[in-house]
N, C-alpha and C positions, 0 to 999 in steps of 0.2 A: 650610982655611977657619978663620978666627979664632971663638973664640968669643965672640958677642955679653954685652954690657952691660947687663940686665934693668933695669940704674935708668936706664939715658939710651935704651934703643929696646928694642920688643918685635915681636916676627915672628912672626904670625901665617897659615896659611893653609888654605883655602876652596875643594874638590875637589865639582862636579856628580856626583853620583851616578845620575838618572835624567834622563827628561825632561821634567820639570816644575819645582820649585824646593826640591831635597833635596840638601842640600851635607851633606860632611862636613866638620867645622872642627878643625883641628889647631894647636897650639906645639910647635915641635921633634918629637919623638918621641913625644909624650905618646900617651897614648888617646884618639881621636875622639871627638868628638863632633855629633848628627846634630841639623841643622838644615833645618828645613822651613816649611812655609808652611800654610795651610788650604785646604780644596777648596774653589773649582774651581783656582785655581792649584798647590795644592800636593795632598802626599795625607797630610799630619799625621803624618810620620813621625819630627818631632823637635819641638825647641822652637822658634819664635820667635825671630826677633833680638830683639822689644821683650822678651820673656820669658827669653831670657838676658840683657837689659843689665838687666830688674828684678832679677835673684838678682847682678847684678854690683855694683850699688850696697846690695843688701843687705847679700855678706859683706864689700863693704869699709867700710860704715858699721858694719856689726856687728865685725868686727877692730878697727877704732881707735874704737869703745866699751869691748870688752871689755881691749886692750888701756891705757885710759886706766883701765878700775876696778882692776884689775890693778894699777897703777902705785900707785893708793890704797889698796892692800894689803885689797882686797872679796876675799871667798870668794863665788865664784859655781859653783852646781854645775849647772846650767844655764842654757843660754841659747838662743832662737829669734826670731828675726824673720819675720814676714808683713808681706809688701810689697802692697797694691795700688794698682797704676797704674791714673787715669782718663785714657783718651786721648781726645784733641783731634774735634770731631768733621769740622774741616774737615783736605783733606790739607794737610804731611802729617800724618798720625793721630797723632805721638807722645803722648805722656804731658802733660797741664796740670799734673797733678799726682798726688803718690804719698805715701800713707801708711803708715808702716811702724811695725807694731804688734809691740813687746818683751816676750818673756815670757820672766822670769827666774825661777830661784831662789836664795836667798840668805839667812844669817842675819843679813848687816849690810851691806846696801844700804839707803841711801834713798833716796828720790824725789829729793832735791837733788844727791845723786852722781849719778843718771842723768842729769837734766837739765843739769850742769856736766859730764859725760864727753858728752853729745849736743852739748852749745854745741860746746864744744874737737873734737870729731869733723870740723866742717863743714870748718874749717880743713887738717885732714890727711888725708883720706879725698878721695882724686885724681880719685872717678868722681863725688861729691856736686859736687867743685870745676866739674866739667865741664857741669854742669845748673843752678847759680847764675846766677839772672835769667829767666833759660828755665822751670824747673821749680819751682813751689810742692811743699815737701818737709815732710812734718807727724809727730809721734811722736806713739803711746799705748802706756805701759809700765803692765804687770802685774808687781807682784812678790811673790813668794810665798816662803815660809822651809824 
């Protein structure tokens, strides 16, 4: 079997564990990971699909930040995103919108480097790509030395 292309297709797959709604989710060989539901359908034995696709558009709006400050030669010794999504209240329930709050540190960041690596983000970050029109997407950055 050939080995797959990670920039033109990804293969992912999704194995019932019980009898309710507890999958475990796999890429190739990786380590599992357990996805679930909440009771009465589920028994909360993992995350959420909406709760991993919010840490999915985290670390990749957080990646093509960090890597855009990165590019501007910023010393950042830390970095964290908190994401929260407000979901719809009609079905389906996704996300209207999700604000995701940055806390860095750093001795020479500013506020306009974040906001020009957050513009230039929307653009390159694939999973933000995919929620444009759909999803109202908002930043609040903290930044500390």
């Amino acid at each position: 079997m050939s080995e797959i292309d990670k920039s033109k297709e990804l293969m992912t797959s999704v194995v019932l564990v019980n009898s309710k709604l507890n999958f475990k989710g796999y890429v190739d060989e990786s380590q599992s990971v357990s996805i679930d539901y909440t009771p009465p359908l589920g028994d909360n034995l993992g995350f959420t699909s909406l709760e991993l696709f919010l840490m999915s558009l985290s670390s990749c709006a957080g990646s093509a930040i960090l890597t855009l400050l990165r590019r501007m030669n910023k010393n950042i010794s830390m970095f964290e995103i908190q994401s929260k999504g407000t979901r719809k209240q009609q079905h389906p329930t996704g996300f209207s919108s999700v604000l995701m709050m940055i806390n860095l540190s750093s001795p020479d960041i500013t506020m306009e480097d974040i906001d020009k690596a957050i513009e230039l983000s929307e653009g390159i970050c694939p999973v933000w790509s995919m929620l444009k029109g759909n999803v109202e997407i908002d930043f609040d950055c903290q930044i500390s030395e």
